[in-house]
C-alpha positions, -999 to 999 in steps of 0.1 A, spaced: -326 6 -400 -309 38 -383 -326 25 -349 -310 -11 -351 -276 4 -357 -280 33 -333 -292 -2 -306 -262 -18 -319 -239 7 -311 -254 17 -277 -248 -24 -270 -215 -22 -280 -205 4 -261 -220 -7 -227 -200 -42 -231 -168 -17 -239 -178 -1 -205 -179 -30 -185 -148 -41 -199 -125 -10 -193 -142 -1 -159 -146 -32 -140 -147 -13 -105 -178 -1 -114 -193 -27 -85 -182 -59 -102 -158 -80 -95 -121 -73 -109 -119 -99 -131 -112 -81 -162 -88 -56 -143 -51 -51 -144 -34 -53 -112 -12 -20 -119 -2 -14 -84 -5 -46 -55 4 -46 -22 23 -77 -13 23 -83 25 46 -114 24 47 -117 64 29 -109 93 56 -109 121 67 -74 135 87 -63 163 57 -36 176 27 -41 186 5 -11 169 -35 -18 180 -47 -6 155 -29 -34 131 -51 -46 102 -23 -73 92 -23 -91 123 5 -120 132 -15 -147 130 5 -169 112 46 -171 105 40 -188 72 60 -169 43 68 -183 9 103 -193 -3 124 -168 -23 120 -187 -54 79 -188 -56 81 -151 -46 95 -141 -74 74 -169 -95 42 -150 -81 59 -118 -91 62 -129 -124 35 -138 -127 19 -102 -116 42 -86 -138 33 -105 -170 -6 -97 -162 0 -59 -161 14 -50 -127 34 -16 -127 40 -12 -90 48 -34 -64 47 -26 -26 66 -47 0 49 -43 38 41 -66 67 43 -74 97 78 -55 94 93 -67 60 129 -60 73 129 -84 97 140 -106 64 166 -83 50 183 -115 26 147 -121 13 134 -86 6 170 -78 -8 163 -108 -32 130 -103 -47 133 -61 -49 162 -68 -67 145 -92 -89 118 -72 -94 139 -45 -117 157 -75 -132 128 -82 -147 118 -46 -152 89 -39 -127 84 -4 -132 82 7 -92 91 -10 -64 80 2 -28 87 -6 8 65 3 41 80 -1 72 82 10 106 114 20 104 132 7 130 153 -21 111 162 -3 83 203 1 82 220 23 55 239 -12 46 206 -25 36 202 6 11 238 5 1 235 -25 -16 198 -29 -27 188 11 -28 194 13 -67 164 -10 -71 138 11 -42 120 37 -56 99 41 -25 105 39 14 76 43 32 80 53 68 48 47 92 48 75 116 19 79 133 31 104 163 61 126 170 52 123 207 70 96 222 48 85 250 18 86 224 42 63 205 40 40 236 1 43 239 -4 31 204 27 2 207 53 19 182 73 31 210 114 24 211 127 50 228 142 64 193 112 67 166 120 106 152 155 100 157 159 73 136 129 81 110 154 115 103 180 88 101 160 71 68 150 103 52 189 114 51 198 78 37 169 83 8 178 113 0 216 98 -2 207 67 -22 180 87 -39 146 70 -31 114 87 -29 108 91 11 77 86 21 54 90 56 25 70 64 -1 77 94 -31 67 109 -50 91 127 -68 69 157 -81 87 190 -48 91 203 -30 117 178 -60 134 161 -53 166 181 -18 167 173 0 191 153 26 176 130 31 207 107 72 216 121 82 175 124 66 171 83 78 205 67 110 194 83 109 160 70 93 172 36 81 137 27 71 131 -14 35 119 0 22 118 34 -4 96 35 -30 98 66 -53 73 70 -81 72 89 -81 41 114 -99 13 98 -116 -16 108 -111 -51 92 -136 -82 100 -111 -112 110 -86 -90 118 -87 -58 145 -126 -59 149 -132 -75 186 -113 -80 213 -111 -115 208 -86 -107 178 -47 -101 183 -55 -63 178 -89 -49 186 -85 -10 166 -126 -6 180 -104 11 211 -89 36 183 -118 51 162 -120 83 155 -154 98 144 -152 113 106 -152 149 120 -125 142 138 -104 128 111 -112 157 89 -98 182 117 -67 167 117 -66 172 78 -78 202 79 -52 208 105 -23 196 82 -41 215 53 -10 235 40 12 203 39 16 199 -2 25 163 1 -6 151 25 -26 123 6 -62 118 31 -75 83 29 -110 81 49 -122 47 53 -150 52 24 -121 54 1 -95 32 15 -111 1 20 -118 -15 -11 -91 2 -31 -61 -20 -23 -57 -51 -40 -37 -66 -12 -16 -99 -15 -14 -122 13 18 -139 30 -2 -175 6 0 -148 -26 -36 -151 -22 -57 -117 -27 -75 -105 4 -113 -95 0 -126 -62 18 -157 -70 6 -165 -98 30 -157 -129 12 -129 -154 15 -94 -152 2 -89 -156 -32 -71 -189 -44 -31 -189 -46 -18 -171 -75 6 -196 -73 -19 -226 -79 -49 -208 -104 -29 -177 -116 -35 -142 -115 -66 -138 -135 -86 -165 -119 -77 -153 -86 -86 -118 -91 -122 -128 -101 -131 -141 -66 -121 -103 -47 -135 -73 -54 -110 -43 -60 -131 -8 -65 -111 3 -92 -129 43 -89 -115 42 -56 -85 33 -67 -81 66 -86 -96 84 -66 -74 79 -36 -42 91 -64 -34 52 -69 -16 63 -96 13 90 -93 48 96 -98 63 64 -82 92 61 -98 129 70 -79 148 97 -97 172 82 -124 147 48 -121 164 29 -152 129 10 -158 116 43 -179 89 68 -164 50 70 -163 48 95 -190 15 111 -199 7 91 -226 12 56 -202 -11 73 -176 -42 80 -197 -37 43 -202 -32 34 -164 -66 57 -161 -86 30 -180 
């Protein structure tokens, strides 16, 4: 009798397993989205090779199913939303629109990535109440490096000390992103990063996506801009003493994002197609055709303090992140 219940219990609990740790190299169909990265155009004004978000396409969805595919994310469980590209402020009236509906209908963190160049204090004036991320990519202080990788304007650390000043102004969380390819891993970043004191610093190494930047018969080919892992970890290692550095190697980058495309369709790093709209089978069903590695999801620090000081949508308290923590 003891046996049966003890095979009962051990039954139970491997079903309770599966349910509240999906990532466990199953598909995320019982998983929460808590944190999706919503690339709602592919148009940019640079040219970066190592771009894993290629302009292939213009398409972008109207204002008013944006914010019904953020809905719907919210309702399933989505805490954070980030906004990237392309260059998401080349559509100032339509990022404007949907950040700002994202706290009306309480989304606990919403996040922008951009390359910086577009941003205008105007733009934060009015809509910087409802940021509580900025995400600058960054990837050298060295303008002619700039060039090499297609970031170059003439301007880049002038104007990304521009941003940080308006943050701190409008209080938002300023944030640095960089990829470490073969043409800054031997640089030294420490004076332009302590200066800049970013909340994160997130350095990626430079990843390859199939469809994307893998050949040169894509729009970017990044196979000119890998880095061996030795390499990458020098440059971290070189960075070391930075508190806010966050390293992403590809192992744990590239099945940890659940990214949504400019169709609200989730991509799939694990080499099948696109999910279906979220618009047209809903969130659920769409998330069971991609696979999201929820381990590396935490691992990477997917979930951290993300909210903008005085953020009027509460806080992730303790208690709220043993729960994000499945």
């Amino acid at each position: 009798m003891i046996s049966i219940y003890l095979a009962g219990a051990i039954f139970f609990a491997v079903l309770l397993s599966i349910f509240l740790f999906p990532g466990h190299g199953h598909s995320s169909a019982l998983c929460v989205p808590v944190s999706v990265n919503y690339h709602f155009t592919r148009k940019c004004n640079m040219t970066c090779g190592f771009c894993f978000h290629t302009a292939t396409t213009s398409d972008m969805q109207s204002t008013e199913k944006a914010m019904q595919g953020i809905k719907a994310l919210k309702d399933a469980g989505m805490r954070k939303i980030n906004f990237a590209g392309g260059e998401p402020f080349l559509y100032p009236k339509f990022l404007g629109t949907i950040i700002d509906y994202c706290k009306d209908i309480k989304v606990e963190s919403v996040s922008i990535v951009s390359n910086g160049s577009k941003v205008t204090r105007r733009f934060l004036e009015k809509h910087g109440k409802h940021i509580d991320i900025l995400a600058i990519s960054c990837d050298s202080f060295d303008e002619p490096t700039n060039i090499k990788i297609g970031r170059g304007t003439g301007n880049n650390v002038e104007q990304l000390y521009r941003v940080k000043e308006w943050c701190k102004e409008f209080g938002i969380k300023f944030k640095l992103n960089t990829v470490v390819c073969n043409l800054n891993w031997q640089e030294d970043m420490n004076k332009h990063i302590s200066a800049l004191a970013p909340f994160r610093w997130k350095c990626f190494q430079v990843l390859i996506v199939n469809g994307e930047n893998d050949s040169p018969e894509r729009l970017r080919d990044a196979t000119n801009f890998l880095i061996t892992n030795e390499q990458y970890q020098q440059f971290i290692t070189r960075h070391a003493g930075q508190k806010s550095i966050v390293p992403e190697s590809n192992r744990v980058m590239a099945k940890s994002y659940l990214i949504l495309d400019e169709y609200m369709r989730f991509l799939d790093r694990d080499g099948r197609q696109p999910s279906k709209s979220i618009l047209e089978v809903g969130v659920q069903k769409a998330l069971k055709s991609v696979f999201w590695d929820v381990e590396s999801f935490k691992e990477r620090g997917g979930i951290y303090d993300w909210q903008a000081t005085g953020s009027s949508c509460g806080s992730v308290e303790q208690s709220d992140q043993k729960e994000l923590d499945w």
